[in-house]
mmCIF file of the N, C-alpha and C atoms, coordinates in Angstrom:
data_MODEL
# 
_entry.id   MODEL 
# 
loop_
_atom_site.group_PDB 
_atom_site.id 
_atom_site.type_symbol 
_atom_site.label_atom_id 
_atom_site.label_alt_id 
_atom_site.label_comp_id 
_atom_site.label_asym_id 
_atom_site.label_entity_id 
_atom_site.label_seq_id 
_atom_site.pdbx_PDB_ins_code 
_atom_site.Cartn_x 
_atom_site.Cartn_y 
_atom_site.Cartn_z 
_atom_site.occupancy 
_atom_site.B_iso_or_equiv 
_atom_site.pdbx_formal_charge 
_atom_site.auth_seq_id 
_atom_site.auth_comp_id 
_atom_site.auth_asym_id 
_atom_site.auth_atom_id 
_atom_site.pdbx_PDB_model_num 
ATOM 1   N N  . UNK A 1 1  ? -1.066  6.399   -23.402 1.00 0.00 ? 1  UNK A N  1 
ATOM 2   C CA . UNK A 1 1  ? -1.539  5.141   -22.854 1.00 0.00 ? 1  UNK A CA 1 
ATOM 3   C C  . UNK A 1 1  ? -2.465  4.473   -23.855 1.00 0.00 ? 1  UNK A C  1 
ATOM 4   N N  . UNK A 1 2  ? -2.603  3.021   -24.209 1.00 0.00 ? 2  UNK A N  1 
ATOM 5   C CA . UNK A 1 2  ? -3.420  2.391   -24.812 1.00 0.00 ? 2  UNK A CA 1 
ATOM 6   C C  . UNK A 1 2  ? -4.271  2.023   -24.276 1.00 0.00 ? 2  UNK A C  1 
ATOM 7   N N  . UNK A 1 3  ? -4.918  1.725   -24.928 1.00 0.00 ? 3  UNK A N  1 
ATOM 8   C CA . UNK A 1 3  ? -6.548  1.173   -24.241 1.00 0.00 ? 3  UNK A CA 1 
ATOM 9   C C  . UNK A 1 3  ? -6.646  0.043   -24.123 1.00 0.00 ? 3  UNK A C  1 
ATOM 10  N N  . UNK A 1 4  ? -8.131  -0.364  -22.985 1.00 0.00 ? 4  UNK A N  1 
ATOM 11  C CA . UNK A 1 4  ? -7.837  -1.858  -22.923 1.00 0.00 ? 4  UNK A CA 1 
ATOM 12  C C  . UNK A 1 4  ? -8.397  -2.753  -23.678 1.00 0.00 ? 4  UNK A C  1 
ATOM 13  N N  . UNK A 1 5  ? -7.454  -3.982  -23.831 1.00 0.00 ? 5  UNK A N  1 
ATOM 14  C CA . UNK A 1 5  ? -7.623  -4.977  -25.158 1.00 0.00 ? 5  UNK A CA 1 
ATOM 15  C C  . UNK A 1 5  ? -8.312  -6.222  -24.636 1.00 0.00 ? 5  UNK A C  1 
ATOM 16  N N  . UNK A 1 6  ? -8.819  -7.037  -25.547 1.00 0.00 ? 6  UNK A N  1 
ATOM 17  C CA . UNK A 1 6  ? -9.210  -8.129  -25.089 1.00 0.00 ? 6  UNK A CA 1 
ATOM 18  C C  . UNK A 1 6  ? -8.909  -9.209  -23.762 1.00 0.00 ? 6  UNK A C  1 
ATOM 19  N N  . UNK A 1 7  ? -7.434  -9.293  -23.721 1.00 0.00 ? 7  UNK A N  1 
ATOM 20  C CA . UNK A 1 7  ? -6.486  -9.934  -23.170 1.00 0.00 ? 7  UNK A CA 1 
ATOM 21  C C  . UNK A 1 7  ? -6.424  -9.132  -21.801 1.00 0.00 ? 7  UNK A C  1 
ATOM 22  N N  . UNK A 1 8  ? -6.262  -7.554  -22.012 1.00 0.00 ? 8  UNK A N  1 
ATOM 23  C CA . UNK A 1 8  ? -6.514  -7.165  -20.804 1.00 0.00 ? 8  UNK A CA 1 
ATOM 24  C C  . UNK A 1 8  ? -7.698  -7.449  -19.707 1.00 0.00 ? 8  UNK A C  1 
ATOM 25  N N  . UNK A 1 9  ? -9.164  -7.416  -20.219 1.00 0.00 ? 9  UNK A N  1 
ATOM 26  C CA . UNK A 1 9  ? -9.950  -8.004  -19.761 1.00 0.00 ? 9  UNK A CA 1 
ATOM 27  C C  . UNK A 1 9  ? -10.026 -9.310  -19.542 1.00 0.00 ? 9  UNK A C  1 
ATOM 28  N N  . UNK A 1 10 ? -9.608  -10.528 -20.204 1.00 0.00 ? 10 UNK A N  1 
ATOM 29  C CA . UNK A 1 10 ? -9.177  -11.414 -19.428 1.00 0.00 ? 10 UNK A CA 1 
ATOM 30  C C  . UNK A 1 10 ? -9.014  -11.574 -18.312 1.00 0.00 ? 10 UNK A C  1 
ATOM 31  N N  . UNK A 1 11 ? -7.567  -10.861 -18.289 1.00 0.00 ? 11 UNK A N  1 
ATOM 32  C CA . UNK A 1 11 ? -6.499  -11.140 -17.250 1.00 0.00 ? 11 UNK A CA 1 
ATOM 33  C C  . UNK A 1 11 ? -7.406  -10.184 -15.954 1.00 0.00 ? 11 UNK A C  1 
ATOM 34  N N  . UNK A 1 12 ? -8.097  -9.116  -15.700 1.00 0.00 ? 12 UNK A N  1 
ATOM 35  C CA . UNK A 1 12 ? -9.230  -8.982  -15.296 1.00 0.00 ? 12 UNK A CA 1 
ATOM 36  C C  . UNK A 1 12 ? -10.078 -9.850  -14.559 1.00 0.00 ? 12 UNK A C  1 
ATOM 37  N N  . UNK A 1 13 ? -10.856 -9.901  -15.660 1.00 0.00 ? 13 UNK A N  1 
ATOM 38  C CA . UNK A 1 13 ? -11.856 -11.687 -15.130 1.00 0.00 ? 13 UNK A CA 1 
ATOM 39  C C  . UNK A 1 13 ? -11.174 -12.736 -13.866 1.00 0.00 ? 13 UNK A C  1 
ATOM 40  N N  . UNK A 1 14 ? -9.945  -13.183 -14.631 1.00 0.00 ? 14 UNK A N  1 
ATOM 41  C CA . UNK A 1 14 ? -9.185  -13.716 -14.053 1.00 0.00 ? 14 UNK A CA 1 
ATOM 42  C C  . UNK A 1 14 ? -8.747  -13.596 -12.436 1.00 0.00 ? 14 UNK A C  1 
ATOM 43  N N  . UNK A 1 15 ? -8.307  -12.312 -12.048 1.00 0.00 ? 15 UNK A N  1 
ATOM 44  C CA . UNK A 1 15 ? -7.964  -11.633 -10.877 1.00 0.00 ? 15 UNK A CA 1 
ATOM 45  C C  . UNK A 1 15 ? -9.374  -11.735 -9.990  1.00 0.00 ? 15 UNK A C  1 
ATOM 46  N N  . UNK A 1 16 ? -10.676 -10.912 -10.894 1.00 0.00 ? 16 UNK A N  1 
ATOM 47  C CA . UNK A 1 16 ? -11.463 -10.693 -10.322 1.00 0.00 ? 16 UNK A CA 1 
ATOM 48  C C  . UNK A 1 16 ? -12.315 -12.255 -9.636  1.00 0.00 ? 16 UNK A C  1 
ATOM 49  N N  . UNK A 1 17 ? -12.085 -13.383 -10.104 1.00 0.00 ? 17 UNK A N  1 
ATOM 50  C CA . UNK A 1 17 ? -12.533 -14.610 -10.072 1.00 0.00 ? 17 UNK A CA 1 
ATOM 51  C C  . UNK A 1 17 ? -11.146 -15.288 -8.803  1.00 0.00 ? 17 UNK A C  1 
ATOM 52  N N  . UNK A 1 18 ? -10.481 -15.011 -8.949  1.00 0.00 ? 18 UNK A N  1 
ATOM 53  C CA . UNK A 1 18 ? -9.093  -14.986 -7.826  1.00 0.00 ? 18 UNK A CA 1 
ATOM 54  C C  . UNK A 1 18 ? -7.870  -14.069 -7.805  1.00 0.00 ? 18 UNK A C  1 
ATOM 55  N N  . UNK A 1 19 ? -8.085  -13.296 -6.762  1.00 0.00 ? 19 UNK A N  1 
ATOM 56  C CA . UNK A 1 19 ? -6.727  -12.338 -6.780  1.00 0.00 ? 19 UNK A CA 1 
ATOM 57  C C  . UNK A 1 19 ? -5.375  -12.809 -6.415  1.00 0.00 ? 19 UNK A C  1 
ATOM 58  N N  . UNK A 1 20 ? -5.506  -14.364 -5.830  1.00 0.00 ? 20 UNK A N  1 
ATOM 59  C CA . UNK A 1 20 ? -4.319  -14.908 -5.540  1.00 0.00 ? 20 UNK A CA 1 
ATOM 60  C C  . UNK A 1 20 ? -3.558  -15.888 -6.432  1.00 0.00 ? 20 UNK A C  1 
ATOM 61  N N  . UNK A 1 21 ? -4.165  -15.623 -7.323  1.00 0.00 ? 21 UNK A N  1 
ATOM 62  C CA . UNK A 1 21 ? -3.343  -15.976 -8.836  1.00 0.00 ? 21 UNK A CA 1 
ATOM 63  C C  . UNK A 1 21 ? -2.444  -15.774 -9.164  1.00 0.00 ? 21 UNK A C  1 
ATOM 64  N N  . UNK A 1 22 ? -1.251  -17.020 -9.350  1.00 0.00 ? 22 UNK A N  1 
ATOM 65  C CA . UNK A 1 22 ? -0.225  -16.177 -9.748  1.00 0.00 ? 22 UNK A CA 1 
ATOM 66  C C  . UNK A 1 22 ? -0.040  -15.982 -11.336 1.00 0.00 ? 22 UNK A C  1 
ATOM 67  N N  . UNK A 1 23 ? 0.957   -15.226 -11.584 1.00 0.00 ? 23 UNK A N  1 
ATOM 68  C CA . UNK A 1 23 ? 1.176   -14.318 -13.194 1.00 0.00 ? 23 UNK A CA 1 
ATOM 69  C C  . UNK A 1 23 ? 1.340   -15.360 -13.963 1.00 0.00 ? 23 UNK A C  1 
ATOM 70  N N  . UNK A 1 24 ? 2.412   -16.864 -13.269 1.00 0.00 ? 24 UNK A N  1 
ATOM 71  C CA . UNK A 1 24 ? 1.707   -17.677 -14.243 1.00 0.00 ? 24 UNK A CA 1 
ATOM 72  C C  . UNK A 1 24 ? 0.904   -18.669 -14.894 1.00 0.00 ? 24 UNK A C  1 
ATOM 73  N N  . UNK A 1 25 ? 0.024   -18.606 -14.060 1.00 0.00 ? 25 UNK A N  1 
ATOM 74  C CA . UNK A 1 25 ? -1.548  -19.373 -14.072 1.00 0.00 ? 25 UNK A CA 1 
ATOM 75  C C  . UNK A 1 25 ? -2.067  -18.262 -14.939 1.00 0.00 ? 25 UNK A C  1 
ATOM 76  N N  . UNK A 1 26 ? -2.131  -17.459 -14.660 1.00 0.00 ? 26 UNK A N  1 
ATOM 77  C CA . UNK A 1 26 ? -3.038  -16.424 -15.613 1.00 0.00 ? 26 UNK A CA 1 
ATOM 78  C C  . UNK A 1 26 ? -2.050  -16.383 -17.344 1.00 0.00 ? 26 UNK A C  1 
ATOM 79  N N  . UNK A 1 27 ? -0.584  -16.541 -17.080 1.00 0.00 ? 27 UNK A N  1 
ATOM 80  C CA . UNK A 1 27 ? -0.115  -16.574 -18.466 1.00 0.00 ? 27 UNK A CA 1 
ATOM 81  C C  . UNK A 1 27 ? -0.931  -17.599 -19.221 1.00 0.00 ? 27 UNK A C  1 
ATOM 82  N N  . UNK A 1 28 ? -1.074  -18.709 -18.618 1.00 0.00 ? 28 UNK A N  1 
ATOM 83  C CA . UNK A 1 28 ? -1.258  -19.725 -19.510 1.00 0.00 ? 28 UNK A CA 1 
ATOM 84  C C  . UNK A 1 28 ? -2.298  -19.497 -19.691 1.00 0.00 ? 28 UNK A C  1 
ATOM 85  N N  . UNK A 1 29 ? -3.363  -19.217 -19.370 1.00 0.00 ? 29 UNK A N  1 
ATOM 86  C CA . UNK A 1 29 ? -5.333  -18.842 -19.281 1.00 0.00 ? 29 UNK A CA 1 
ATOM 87  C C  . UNK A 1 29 ? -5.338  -17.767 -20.600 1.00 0.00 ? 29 UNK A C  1 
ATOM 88  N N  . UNK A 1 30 ? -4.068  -17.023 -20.794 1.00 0.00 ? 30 UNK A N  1 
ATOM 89  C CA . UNK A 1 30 ? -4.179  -16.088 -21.787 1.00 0.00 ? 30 UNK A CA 1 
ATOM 90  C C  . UNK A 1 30 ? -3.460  -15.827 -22.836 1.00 0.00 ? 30 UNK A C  1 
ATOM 91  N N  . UNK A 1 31 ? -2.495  -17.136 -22.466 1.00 0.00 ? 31 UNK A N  1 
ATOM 92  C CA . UNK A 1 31 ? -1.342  -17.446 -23.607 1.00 0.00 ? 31 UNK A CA 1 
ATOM 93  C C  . UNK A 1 31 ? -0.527  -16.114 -23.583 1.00 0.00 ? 31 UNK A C  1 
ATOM 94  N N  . UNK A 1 32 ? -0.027  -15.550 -22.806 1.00 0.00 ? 32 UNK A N  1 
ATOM 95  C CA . UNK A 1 32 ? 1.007   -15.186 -22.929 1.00 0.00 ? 32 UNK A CA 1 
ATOM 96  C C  . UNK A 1 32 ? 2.427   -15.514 -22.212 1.00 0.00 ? 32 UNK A C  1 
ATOM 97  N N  . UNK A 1 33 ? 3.184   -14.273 -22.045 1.00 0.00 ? 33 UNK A N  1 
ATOM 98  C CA . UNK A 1 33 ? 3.986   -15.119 -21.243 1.00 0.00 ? 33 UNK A CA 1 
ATOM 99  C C  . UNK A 1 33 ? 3.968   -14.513 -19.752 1.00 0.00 ? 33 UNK A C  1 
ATOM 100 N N  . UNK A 1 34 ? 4.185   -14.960 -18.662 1.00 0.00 ? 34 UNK A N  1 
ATOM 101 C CA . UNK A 1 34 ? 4.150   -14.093 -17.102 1.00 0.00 ? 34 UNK A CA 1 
ATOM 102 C C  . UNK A 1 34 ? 4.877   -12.865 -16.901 1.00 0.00 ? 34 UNK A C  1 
ATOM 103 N N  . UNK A 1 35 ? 5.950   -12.106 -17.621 1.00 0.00 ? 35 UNK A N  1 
ATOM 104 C CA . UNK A 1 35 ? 6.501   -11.235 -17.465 1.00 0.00 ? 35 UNK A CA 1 
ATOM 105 C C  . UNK A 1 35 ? 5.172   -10.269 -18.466 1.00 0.00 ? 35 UNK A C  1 
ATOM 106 N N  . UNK A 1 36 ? 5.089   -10.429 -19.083 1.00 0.00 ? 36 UNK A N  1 
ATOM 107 C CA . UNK A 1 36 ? 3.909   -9.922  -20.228 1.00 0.00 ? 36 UNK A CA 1 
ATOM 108 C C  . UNK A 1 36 ? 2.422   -9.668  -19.355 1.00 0.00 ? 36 UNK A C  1 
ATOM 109 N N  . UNK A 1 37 ? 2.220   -10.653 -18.558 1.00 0.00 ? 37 UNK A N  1 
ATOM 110 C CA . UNK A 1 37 ? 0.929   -10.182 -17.505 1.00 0.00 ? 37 UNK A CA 1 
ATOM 111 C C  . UNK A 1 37 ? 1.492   -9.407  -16.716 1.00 0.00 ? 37 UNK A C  1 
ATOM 112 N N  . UNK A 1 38 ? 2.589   -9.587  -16.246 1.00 0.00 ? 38 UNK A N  1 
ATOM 113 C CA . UNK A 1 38 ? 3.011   -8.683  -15.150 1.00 0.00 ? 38 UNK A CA 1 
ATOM 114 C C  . UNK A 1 38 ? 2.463   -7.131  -15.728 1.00 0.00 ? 38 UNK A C  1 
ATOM 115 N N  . UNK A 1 39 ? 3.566   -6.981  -16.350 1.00 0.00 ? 39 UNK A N  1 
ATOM 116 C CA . UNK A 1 39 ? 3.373   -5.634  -17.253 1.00 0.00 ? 39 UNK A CA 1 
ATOM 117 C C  . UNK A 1 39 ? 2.103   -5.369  -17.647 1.00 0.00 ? 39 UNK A C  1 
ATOM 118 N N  . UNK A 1 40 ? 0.916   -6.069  -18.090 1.00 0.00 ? 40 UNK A N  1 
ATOM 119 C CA . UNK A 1 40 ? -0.460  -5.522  -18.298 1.00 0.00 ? 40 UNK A CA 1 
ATOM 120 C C  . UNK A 1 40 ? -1.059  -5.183  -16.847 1.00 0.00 ? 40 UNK A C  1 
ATOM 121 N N  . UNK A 1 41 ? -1.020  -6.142  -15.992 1.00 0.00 ? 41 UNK A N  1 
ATOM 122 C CA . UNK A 1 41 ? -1.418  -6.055  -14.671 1.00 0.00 ? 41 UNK A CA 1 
ATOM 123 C C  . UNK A 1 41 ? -0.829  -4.418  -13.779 1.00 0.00 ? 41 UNK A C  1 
ATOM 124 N N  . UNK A 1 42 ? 0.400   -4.354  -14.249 1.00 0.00 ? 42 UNK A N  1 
ATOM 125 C CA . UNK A 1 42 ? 1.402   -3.114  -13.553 1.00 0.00 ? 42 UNK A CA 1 
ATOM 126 C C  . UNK A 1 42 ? 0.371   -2.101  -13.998 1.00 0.00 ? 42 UNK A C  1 
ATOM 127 N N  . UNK A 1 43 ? 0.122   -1.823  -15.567 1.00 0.00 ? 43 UNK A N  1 
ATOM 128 C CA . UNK A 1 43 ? -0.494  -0.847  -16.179 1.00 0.00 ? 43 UNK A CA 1 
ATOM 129 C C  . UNK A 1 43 ? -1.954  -0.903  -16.020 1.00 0.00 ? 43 UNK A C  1 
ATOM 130 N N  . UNK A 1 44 ? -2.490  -1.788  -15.780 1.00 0.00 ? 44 UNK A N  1 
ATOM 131 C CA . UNK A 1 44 ? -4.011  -1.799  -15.346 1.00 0.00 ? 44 UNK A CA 1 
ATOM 132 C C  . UNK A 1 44 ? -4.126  -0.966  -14.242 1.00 0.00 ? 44 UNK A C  1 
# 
């Protein structure tokens, strides 16, 4: 397992500031793409 990265904490912040966020409101907040948060979010 990797550790967590910048972006992970983000996406973090993010949740923790609204959990009803969807993956791609938070893509764009972190420039990635929503399948890509998914997957950090899954592994968080």
């Amino acid at each position: 397992m990797t550790g967590i990265d910048d972006v992970d904490y983000e996406i973090l912040e993010l949740l923790m500031a609204d959990a009803r966020r969807s993956y791609r409101e938070i893509a764009e907040a972190v420039d990635r793409s929503p399948p890509t948060v998914s997957e950090c979010v899954e592994r968080l």
